[in-house]
C-alpha positions as CSV (number, residue, x, y, z in Angstrom):
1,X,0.0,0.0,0.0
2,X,1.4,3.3,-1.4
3,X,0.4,6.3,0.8
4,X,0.3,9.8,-1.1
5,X,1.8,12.9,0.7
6,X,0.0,16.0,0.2
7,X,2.1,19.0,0.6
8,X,1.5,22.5,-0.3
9,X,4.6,24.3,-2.4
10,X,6.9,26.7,-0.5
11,X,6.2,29.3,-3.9
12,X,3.1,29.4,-5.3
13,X,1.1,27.9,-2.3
14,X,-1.0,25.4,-4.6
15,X,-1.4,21.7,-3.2
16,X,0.1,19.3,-4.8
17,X,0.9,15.1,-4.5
18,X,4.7,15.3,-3.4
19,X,6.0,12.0,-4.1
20,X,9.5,12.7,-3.8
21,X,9.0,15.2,-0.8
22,X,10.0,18.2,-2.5
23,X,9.1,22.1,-0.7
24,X,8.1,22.8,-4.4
25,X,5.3,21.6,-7.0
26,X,6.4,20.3,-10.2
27,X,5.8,23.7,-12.0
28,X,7.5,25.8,-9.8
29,X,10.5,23.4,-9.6
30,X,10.6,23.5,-13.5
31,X,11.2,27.2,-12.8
32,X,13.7,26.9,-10.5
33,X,15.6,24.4,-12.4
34,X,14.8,27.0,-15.6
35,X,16.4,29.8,-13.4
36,X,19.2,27.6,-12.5
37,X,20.4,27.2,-16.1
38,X,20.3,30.6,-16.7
39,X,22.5,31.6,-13.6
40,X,25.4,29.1,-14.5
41,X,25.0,30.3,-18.5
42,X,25.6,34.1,-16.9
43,X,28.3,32.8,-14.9
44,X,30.0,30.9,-17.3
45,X,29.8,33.3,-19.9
46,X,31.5,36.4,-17.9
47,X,34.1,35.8,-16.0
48,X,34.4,37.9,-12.4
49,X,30.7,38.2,-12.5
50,X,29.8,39.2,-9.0
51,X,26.5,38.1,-6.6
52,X,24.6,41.2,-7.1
53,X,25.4,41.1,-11.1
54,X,24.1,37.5,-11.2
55,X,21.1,38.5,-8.9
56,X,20.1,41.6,-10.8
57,X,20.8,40.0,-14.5
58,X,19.2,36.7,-13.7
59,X,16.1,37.9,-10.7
60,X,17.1,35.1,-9.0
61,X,17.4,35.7,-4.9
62,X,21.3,36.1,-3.6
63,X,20.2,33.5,-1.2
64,X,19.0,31.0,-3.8
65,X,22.6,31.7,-5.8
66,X,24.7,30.8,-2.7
67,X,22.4,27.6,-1.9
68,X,23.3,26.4,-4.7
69,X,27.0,27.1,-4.2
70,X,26.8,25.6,-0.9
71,X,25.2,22.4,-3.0
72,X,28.0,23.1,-5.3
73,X,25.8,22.6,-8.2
74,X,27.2,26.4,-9.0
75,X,31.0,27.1,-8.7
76,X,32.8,30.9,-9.5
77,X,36.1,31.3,-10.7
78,X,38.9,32.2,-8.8
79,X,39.2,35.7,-8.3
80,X,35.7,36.5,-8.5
81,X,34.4,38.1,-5.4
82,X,31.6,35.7,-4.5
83,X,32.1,32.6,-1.9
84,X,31.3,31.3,1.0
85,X,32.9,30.8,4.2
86,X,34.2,27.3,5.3
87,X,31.6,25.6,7.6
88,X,35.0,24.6,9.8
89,X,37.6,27.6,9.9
90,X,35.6,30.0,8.2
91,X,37.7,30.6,5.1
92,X,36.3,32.2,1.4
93,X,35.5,29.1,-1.0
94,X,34.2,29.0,-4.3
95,X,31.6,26.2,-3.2
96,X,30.7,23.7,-1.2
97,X,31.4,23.8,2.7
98,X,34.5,23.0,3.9
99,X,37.7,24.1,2.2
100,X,40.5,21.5,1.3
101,X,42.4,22.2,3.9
102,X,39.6,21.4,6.6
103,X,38.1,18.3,4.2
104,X,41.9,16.6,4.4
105,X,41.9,17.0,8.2
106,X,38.0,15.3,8.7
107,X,39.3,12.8,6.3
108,X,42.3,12.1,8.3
109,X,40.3,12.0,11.4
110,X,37.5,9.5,10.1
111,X,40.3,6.9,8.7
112,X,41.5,7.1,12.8
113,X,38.5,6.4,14.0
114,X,38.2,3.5,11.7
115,X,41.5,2.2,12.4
116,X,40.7,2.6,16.3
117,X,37.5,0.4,16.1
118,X,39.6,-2.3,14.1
119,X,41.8,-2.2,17.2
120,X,39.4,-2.5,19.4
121,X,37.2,-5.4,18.0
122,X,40.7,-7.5,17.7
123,X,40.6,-7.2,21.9
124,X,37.3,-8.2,22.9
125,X,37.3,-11.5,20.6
126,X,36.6,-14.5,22.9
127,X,39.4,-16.6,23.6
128,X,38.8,-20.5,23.9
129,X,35.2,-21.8,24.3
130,X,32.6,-19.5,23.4
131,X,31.3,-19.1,27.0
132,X,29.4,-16.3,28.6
133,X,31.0,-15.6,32.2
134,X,29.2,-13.7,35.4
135,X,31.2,-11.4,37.5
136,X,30.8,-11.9,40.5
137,X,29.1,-9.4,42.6
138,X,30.3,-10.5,46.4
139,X,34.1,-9.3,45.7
């Protein structure tokens, strides 16, 4: 049994069967998606294109530009003056959330905590018989 979710879109307030639980109907994701292309066309076509520039040329929200940075479906060039800060150390990216620097060190840390679980599942195997032993509580 399939259950239908009924949501009402973030944009144009309509109701709608959301299937794939998205905040917008199919029309205004269309839209979006519409808008979309036409903000990476503007940025890939001039170079040091700032946020406003994009904003103003495209009438697409500053907000919704840099969402989709943070996403990094969208990406400026080096020396252009739009980014976002590093989720970790704070630092100017061109997208995404964490800069290389921070993403190398959460790497490095992940692959020790990995390696530190191996280690200790290798301590508590049970040696001999597999028995189950009782402490006992009167010591």
């Amino acid at each position: 049994m399939t259950t239908v979710r009924i949501d009402t879109c973030l944009a144009c307030k309509k109701v709608f069967q959301n299937p794939n639980k998205n905040r917008l109907c199919p029309s205004c994701m269309k839209l979006m998606e519409d808008r979309f292309d036409d903000v990476r066309r503007y940025v890939r076509d001039n170079d040091k294109v700032g946020l406003a520039e994009v904003s103003e040329a495209c009438h697409v929200p500053k907000g919704q530009i840099l969402k989709w940075v943070r996403e990094e479906r969208l990406y400026f060039k080096k020396g252009s003056d739009v980014g976002v800060p590093c989720l970790k150390c704070g630092a100017t990216i061109q997208t995404g959330n964490y800069c290389d620097k921070c993403r190398k060190v959460m790497k490095t840390d992940l692959k020790s905590v990995y390696v530190a679980k191996d280690e200790f599942s290798a301590h508590i195997k049970p040696k001999g018989k597999n028995q189950m032993h009782y402490l006992n509580k009167d010591k």
